[in-house]
VOBA-1610 file (N, C-alpha, C; in pm, whole numbers, padded with zeros to 5 digits, always signed):
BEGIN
Unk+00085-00119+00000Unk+00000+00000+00000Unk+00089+00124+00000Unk+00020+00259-00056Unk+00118+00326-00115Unk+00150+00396+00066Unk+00231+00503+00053Unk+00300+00559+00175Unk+00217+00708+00191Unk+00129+00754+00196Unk+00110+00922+00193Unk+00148+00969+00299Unk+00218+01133+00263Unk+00211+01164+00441Unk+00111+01255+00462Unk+00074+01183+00597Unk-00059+01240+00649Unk-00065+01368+00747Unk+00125+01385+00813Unk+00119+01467+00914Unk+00147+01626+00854Unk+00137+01731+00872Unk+00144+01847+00858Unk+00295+01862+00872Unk+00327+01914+00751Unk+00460+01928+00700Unk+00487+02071+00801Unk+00579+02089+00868Unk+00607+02242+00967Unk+00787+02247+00956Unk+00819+02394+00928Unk+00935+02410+00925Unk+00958+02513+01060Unk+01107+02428+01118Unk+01132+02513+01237Unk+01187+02647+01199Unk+01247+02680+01111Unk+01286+02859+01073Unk+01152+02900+01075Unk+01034+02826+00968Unk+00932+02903+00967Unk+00848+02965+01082Unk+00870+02797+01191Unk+00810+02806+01326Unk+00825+02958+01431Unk+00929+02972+01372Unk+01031+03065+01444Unk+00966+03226+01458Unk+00973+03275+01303Unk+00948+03387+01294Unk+00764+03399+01241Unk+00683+03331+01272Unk+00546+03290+01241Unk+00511+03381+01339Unk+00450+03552+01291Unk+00385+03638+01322Unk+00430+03733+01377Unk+00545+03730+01358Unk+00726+03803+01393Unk+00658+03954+01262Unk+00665+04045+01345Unk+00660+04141+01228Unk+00794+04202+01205Unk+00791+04223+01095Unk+00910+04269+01000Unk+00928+04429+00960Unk+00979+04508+00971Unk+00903+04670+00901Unk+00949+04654+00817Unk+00888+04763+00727Unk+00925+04807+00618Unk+00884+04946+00557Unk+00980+05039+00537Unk+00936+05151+00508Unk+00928+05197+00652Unk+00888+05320+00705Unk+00827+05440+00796Unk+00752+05364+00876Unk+00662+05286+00870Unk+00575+05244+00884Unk+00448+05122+00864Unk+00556+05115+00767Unk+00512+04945+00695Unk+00519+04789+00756Unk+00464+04692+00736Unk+00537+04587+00774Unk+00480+04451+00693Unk+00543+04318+00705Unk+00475+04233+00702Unk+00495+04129+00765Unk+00381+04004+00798Unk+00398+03937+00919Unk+00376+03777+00837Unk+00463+03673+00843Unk+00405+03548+00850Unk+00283+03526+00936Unk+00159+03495+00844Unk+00036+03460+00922Unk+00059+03309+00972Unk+00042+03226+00802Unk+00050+03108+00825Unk+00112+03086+00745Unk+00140+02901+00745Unk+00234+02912+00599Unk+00138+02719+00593Unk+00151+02699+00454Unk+00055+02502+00428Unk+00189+02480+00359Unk+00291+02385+00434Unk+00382+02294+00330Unk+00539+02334+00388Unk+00579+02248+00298Unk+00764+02348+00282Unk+00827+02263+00171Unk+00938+02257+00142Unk+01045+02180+00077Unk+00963+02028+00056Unk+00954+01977+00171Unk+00878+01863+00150Unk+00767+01756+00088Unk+00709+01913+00097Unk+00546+01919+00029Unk+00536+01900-00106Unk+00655+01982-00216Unk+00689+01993-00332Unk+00767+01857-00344Unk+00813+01791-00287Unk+00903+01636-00316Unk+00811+01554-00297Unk+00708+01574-00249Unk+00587+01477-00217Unk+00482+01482-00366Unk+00459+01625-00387Unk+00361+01625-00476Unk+00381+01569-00624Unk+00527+01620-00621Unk+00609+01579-00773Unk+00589+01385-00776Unk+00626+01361-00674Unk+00679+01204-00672Unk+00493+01120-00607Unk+00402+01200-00593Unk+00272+01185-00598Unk+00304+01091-00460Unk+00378+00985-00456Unk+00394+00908-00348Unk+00517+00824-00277Unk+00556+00830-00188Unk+00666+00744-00158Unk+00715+00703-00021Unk+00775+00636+00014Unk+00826+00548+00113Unk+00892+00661+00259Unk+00843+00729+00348Unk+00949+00814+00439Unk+01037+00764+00483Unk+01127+00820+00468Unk+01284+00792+00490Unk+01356+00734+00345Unk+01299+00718+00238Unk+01364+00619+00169Unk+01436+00704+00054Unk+01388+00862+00048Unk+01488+00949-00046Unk+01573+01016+00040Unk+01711+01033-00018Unk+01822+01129+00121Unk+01753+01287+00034Unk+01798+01348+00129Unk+01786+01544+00113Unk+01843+01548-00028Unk+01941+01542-00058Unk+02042+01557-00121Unk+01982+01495-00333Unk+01910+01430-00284Unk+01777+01394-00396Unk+01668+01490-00427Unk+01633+01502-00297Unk+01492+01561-00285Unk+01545+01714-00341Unk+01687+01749-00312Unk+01706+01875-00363Unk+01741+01890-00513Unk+01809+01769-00552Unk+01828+01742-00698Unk+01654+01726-00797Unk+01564+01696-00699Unk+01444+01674-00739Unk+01381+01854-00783Unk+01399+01883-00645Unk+01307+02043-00664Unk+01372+02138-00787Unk+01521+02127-00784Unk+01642+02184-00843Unk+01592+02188-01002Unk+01506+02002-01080Unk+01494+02006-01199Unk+01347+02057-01189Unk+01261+02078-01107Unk+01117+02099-01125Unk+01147+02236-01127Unk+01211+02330-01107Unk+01212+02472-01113Unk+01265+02490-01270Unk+01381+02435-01269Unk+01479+02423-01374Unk+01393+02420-01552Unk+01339+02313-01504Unk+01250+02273-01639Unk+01101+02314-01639Unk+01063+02420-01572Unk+00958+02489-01535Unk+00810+02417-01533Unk+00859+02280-01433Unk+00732+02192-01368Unk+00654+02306-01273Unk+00562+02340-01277Unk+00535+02429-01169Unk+00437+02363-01082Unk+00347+02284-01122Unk+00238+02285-01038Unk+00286+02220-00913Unk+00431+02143-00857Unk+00434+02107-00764Unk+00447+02172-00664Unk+00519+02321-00681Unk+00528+02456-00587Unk+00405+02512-00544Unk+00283+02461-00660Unk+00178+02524-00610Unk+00091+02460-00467Unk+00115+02343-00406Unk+00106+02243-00360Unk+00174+02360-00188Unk+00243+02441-00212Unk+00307+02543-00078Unk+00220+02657-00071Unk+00153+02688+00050Unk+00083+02805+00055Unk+00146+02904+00144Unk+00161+03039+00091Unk+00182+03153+00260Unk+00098+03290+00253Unk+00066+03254+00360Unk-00027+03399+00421Unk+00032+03507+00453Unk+00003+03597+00427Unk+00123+03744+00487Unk-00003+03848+00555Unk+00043+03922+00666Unk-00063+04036+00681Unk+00026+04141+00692Unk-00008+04240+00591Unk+00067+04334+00552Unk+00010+04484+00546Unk+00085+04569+00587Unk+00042+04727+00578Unk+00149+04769+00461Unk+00106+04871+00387Unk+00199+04938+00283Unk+00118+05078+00227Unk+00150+05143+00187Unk+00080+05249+00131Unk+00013+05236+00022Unk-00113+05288+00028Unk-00227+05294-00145Unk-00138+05270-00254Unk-00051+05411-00254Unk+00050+05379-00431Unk+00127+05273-00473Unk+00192+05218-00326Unk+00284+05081-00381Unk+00177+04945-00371Unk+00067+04994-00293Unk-00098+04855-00317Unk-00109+04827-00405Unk-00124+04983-00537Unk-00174+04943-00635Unk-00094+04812-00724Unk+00047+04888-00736Unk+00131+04792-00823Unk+00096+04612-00769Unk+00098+04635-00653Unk+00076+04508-00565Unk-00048+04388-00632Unk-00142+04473-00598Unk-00239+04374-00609Unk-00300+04363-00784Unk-00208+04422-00873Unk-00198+04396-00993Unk-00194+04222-01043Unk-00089+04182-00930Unk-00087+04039-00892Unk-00208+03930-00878Unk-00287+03894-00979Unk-00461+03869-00930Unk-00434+03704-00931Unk-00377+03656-00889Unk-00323+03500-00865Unk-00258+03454-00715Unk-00358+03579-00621Unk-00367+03553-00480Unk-00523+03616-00418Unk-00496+03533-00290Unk-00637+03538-00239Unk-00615+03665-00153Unk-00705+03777-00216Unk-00674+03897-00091Unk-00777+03934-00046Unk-00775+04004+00126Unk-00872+04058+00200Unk-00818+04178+00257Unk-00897+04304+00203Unk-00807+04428+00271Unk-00896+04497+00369Unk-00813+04578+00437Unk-00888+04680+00519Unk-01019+04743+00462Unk-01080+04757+00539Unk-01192+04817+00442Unk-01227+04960+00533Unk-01266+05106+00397Unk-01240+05226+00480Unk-01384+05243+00482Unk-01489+05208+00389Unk-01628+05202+00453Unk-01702+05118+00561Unk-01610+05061+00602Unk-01670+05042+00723Unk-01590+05038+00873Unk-01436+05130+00862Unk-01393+05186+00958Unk-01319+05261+00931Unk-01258+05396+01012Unk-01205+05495+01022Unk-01044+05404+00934Unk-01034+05543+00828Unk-00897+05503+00772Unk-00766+05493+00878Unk-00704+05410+00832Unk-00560+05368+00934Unk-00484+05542+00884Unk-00436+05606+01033Unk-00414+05731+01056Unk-00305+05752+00991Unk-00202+05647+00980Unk-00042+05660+00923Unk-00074+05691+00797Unk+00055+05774+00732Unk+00092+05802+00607Unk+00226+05794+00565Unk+00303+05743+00465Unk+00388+05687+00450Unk+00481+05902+00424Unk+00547+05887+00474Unk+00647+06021+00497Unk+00809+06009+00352Unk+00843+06072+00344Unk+00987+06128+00249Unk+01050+06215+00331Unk+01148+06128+00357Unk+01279+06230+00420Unk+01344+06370+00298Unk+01400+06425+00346Unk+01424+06510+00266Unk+01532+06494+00152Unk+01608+06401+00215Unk+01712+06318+00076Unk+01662+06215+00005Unk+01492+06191-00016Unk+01474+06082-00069Unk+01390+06098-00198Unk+01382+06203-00183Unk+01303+06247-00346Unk+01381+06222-00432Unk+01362+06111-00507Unk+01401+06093-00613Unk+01358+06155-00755Unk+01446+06183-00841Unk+01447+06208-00979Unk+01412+06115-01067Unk+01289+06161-01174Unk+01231+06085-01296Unk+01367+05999-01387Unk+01362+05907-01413Unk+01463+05873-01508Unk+01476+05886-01634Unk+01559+05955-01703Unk+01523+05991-01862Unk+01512+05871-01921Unk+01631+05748-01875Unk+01594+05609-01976Unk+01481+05552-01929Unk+01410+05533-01854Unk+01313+05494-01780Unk+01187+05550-01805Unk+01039+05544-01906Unk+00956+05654-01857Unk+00873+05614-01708Unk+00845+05496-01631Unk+00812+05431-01514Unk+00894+05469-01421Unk+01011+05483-01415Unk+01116+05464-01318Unk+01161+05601-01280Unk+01274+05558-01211Unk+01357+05721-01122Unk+01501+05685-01135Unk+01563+05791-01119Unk+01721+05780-01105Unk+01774+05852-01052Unk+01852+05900-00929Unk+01935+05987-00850Unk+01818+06094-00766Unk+01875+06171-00695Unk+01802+06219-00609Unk+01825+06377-00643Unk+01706+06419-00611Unk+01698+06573-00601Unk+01768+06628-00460Unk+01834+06774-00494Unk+01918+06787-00391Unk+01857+06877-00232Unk+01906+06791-00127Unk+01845+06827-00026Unk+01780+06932+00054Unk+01832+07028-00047Unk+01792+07227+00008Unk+01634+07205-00067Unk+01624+07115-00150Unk+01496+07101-00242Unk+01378+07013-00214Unk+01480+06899-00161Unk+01371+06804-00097Unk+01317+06858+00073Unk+01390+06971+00118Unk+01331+07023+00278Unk+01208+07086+00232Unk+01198+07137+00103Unk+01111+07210+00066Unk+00961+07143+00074Unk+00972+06986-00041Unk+00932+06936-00068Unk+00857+06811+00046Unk+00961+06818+00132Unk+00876+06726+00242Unk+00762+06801+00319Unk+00825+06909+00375Unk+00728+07028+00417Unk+00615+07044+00379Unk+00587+07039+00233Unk+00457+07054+00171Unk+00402+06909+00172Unk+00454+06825+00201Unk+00393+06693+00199Unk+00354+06655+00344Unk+00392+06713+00467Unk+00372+06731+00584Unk+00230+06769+00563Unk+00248+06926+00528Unk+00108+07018+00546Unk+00023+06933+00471Unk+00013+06910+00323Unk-00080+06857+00321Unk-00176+06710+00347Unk-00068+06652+00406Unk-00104+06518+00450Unk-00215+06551+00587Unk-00143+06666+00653Unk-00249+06687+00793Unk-00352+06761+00731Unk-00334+06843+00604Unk-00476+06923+00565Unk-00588+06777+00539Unk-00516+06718+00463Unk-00649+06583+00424Unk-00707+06526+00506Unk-00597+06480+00614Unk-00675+06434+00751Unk-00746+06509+00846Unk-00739+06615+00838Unk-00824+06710+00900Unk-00980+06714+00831Unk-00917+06716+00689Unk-01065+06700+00629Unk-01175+06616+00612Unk-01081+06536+00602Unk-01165+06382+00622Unk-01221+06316+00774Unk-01117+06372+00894Unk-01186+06392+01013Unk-01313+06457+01045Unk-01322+06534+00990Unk-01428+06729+00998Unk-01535+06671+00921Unk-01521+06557+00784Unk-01658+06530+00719Unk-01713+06375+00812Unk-01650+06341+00892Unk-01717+06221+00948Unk-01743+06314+01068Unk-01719+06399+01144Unk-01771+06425+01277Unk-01920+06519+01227Unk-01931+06526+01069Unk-02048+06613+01040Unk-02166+06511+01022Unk-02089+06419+01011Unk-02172+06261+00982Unk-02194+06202+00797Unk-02062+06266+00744Unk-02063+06190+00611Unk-02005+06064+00652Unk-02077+05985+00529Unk-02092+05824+00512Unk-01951+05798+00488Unk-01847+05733+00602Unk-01724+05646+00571Unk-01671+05642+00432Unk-01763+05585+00359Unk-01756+05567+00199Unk-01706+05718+00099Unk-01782+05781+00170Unk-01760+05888+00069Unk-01656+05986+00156Unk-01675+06024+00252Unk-01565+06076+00350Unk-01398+06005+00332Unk-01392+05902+00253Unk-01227+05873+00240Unk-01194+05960+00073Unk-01283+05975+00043Unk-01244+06013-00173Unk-01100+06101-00189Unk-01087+06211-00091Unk-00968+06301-00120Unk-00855+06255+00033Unk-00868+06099+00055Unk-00735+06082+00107Unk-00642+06015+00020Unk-00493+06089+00064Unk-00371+06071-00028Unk-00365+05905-00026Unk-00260+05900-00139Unk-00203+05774-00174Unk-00106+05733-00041Unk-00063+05807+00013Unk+00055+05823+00083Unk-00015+05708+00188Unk-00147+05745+00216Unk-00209+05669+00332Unk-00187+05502+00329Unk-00190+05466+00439Unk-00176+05306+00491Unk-00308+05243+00483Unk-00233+05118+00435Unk-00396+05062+00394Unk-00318+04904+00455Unk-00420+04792+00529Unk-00393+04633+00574Unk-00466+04583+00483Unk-00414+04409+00482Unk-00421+04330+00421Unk-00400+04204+00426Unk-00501+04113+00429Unk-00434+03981+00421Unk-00394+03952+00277Unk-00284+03848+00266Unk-00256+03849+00124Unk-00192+03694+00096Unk-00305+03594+00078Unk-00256+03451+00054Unk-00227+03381-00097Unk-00090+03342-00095Unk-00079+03300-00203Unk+00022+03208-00261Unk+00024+03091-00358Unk+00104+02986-00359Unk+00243+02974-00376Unk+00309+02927-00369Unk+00476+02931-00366Unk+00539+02967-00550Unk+00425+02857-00633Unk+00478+02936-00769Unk+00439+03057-00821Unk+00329+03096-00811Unk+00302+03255-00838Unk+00379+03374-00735Unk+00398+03308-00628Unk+00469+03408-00508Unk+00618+03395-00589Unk+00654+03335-00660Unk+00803+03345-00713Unk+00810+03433-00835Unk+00697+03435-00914Unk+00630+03512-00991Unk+00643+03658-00961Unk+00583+03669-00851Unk+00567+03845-00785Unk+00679+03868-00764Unk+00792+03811-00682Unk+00933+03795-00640Unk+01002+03859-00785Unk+00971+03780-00860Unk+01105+03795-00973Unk+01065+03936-01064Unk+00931+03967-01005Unk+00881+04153-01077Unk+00936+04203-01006Unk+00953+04213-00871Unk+00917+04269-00778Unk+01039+04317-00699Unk+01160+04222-00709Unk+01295+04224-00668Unk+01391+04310-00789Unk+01303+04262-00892Unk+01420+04349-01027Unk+01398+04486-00993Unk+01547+04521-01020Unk+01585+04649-00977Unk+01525+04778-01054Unk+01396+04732-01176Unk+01356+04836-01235Unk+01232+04873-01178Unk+01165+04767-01063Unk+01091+04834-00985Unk+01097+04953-00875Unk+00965+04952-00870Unk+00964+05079-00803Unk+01049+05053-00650Unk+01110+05138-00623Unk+01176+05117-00483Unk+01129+05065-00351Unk+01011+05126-00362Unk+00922+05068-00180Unk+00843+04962-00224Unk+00801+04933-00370Unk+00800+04806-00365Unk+00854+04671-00342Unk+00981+04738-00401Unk+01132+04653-00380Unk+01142+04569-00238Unk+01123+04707-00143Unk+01167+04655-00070Unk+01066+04557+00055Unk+00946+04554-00018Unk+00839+04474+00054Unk+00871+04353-00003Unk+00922+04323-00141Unk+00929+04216-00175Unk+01067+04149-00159Unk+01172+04183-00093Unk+01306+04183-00051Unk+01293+04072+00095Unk+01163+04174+00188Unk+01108+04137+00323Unk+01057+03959+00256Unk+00984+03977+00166Unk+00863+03874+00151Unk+00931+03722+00086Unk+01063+03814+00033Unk+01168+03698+00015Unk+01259+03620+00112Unk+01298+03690+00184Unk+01328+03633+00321Unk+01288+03558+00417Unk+01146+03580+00433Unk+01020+03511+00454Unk+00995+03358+00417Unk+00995+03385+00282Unk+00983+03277+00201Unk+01127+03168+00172Unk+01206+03242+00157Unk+01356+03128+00217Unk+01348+03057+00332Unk+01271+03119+00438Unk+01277+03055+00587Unk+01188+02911+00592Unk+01051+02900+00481Unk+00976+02838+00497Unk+01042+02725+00361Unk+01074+02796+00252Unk+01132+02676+00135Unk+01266+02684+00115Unk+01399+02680+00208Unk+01555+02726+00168Unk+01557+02689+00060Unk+01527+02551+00009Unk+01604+02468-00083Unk+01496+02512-00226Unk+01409+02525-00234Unk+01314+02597-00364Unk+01401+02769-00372Unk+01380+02812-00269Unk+01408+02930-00290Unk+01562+02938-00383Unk+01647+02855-00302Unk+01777+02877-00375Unk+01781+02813-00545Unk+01697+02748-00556Unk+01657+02699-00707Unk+01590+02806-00767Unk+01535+02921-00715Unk+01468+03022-00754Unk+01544+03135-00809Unk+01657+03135-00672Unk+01712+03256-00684Unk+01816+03203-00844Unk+01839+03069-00837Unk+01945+03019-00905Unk+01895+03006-01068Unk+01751+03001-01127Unk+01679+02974-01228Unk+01601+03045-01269Unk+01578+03170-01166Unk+01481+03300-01245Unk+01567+03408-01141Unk+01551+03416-01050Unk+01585+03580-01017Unk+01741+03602-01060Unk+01854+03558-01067Unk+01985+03569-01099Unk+02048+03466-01300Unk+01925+03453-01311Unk+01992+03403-01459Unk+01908+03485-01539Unk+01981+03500-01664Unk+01975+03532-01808Unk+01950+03458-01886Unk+01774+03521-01955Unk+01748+03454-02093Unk+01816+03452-02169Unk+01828+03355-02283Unk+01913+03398-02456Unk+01801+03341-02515Unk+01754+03443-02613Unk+01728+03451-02722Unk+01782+03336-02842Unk+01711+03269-02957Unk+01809+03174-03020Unk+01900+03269-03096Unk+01891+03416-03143Unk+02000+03484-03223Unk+02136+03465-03130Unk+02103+03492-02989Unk+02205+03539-02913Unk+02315+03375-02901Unk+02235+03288-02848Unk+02243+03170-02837Unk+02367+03126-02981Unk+02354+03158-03163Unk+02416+03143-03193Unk+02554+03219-03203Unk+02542+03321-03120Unk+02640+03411-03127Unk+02735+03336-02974Unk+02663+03270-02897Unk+02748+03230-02789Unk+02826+03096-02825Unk+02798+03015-02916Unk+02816+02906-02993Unk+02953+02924-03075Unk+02918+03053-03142Unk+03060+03089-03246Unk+03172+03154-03134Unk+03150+03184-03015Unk+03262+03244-02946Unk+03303+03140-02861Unk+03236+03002-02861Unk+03286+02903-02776Unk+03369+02819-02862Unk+03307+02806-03026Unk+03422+02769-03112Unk+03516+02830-03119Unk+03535+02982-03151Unk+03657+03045-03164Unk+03748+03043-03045Unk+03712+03020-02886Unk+03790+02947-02782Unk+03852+02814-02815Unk+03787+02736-02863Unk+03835+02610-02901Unk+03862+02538-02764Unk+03740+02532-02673Unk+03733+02500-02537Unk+03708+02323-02599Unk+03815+02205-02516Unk+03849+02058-02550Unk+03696+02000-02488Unk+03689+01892-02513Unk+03591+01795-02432Unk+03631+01763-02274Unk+03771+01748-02250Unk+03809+01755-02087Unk+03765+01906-01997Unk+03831+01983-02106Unk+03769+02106-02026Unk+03626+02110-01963Unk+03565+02113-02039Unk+03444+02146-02091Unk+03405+02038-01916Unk+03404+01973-01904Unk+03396+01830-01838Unk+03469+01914-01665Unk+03585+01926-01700Unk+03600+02017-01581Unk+03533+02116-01534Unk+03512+02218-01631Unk+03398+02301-01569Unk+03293+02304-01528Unk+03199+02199-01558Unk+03052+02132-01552Unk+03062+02083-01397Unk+03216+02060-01364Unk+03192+01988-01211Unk+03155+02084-01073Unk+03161+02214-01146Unk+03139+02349-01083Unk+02988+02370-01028Unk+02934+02299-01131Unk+02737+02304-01062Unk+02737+02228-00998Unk+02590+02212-00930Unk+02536+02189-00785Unk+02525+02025-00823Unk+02472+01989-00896Unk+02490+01816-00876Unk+02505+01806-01025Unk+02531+01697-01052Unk+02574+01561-01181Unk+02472+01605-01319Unk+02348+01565-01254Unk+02225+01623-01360Unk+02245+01742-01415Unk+02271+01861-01341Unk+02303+01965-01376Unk+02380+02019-01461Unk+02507+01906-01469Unk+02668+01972-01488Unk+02632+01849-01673Unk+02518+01740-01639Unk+02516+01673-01775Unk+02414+01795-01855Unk+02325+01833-01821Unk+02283+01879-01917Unk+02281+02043-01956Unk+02427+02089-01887Unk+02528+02242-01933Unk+02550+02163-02014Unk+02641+02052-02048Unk+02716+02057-02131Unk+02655+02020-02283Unk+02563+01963-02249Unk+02435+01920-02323Unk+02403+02013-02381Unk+02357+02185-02353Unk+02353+02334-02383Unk+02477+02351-02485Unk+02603+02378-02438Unk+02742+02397-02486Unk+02710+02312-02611Unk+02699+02196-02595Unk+02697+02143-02767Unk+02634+02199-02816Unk+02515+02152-02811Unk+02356+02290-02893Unk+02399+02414-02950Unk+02456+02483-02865Unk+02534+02571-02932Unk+02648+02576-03068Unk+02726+02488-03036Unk+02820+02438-03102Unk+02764+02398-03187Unk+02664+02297-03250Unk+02587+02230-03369Unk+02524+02306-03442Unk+02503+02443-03342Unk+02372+02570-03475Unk+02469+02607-03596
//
């Protein structure tokens, strides 16, 4: 009879920091709610069934290593994590662009908006980027940004004043939030599976995002290493730190590996440099491909 496991897969890093809040930003944060699975869960789902005790780690990591690798996904989906998170309206929006999680947010019609507003120091105004039309580059200089925070002071307390002054007159919650800033704090639960959460990760960490997004998803990565080390490092190792090629480019890497005139021993030596055997057979497996276009 086959082997399932029946007990609740729990990781002690995860155990650890499970509701541990994290900041981020002024005022920001996010918290491991819960987390369904780990490393395990994904060696279970792939292999549908098997014997406990009867694969070493050292498999199970060569296992997850090709399911990332060769973009098996549905076994990551098989990992769930919950986050409860505060961040500001403007970096929400980009956020929940993400529609391949289960979300529940604060809601301002039916309680007083959360009072915080996300603040700019005076060295942090950043400059539009000319290569960039989305993005920013370098900072405006600080005699400029004192200016500039100042007015973001005043009017952050003018809005909240206003929006205070129309609920004590007795406007409806609903319509009493319309002229509060972006700047404002907004909660959230935000549940969602280990392969789409790698998904958001790999938008979300590239450095052409927006900055305070960056750095929620920096937090949310850390997070997520604690609960999957061994996925994550297949993550970081197969989407967030490698480079597509294109097939043009691909033959252009082909003709500069001929014009090296790199031997079959070599070639063989270097391959012993990756993480296991499978790996280092099918680089070299690539390297020919190249070589044959």
């Amino acid at each position: 009879m086959s082997n399932y496991q029946t007990k609740r897969v729990t990781v002690p890093e995860a155990e650890e920091i499970l509701g541990k809040e994290f900041k981020v930003l002024d005022k920001g944060f996010v918290r491991l709610v819960d987390y369904m699975g780990g490393d395990d869960s994904i060696v279970q789902a792939a292999r549908v069934s098997y014997g406990e005790g009867t694969k070493k780690v050292s498999e199970d990591k060569g296992l997850i290593r090709y399911l990332m690798r060769h973009r098996h996904t549905t076994p990551f989906e098989m990992v769930e994590l919950k986050f409860h998170v505060k961040v500001p309206m403007d970096c929400w929006r980009q956020w929940i662009r993400h529609r391949t999680a289960n979300v529940n947010e604060y809601s301002t019609r039916y309680s007083i908006a959360i009072i915080d507003s996300q603040k700019t120091e005076s060295g942090e105004w950043r400059m539009q980027s000319k290569n960039n039309k989305q993005g920013s580059s370098g900072f405006l200089e600080k005699t400029i940004g004192e200016g500039l925070t100042n007015e973001e002071n005043t009017l952050q307390e003018f809005t909240r004043k206003v929006y205070e002054n129309r609920l004590e007159k007795g406007v409806a919650r609903e319509q009493a939030r319309k002229d509060l800033p972006l700047s404002t704090y907004t909660e959230a639960y935000w549940k969602i599976d280990l392969h789409n959460l790698f998904h958001f990760l790999g938008l979300r960490m590239e450095e052409n995002a927006q900055w305070e997004i960056r750095q929620y998803a920096n937090t949310l990565a850390n997070i997520t290493k604690a609960v999957v080390p061994i996925s994550y490092q297949a993550f970081e190792d197969y989407i967030l730190n490698s480079t597509k090629i294109s097939s043009s480019e691909s033959k252009v890497i082909g003709e500069i590996i001929k014009r090296a005139n790199i031997s079959e021993d070599e070639l063989n030596e270097i391959s012993l440099s990756l993480p296991t055997k499978r790996e280092a057979t099918e680089f070299k497996d690539k390297i020919k491909k190249y070589l044959n276009q």
